[in-house]
N, C-alpha and C positions, 0 to 999 in steps of 0.2 A: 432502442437500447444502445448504450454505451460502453466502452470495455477501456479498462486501465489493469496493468501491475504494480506491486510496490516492489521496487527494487534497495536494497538492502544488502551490505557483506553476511547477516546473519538471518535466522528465521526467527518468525515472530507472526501474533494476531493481527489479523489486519480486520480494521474495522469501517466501515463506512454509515458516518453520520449517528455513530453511538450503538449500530447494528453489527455484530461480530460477523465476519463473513469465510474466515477460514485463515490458513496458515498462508505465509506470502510465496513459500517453495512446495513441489510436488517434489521433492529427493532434492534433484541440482537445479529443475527447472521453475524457474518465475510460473506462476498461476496467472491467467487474466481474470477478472472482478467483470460482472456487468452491472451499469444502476442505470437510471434515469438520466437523461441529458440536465446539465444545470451544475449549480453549484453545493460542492458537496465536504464536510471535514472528514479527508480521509485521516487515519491512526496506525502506527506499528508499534507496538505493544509487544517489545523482542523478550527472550525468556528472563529467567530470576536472575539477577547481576550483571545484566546487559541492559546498556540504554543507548538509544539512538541520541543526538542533539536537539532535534524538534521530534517532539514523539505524532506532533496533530500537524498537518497542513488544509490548509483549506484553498482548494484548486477546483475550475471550472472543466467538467467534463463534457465536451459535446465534437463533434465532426470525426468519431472515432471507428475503426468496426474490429472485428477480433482479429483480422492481420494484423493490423498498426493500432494497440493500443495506446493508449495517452501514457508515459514512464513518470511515476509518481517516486520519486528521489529520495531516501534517506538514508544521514550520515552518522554513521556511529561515535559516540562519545568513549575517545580513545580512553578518559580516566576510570577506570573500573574496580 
């Protein structure tokens, strides 16, 4: 198994590979995700009138474990 978070100023769906897999914060803290090693389109899907600049990245997940997850990056679209 593999482990990443999607980091983000706001909360949002995080989806892995078109599979919803839960919200990116637990209250203030990042969540870590676990999938398969390989490559995967992760998504933050942030609430109604909030958008990130890339909502899909597609990143190669593997040599990860739940210490040091992989930090999956997304940047908010300041025009709202």
């Amino acid at each position: 198994m593999e482990y990443f978070t999607v980091c983000c100023q706001r909360r949002g769906s995080v989806s892995v590979d078109g599979i919803y897999q839960g919200e990116n914060k637990d209250g203030e803290t990042q969540r870590v995700f676990r999938c398969c090693a390989g490559l995967h389109d992760i998504s933050l899907q942030c609430r109604v009138g909030q958008r990130c600049k890339e909502m899909t990245q597609r990143v190669t997940i593997c040599g990860t474990n739940a210490i040091v997850p992989l930090v999956v990056r997304f940047l908010c679209d300041l025009q709202e």
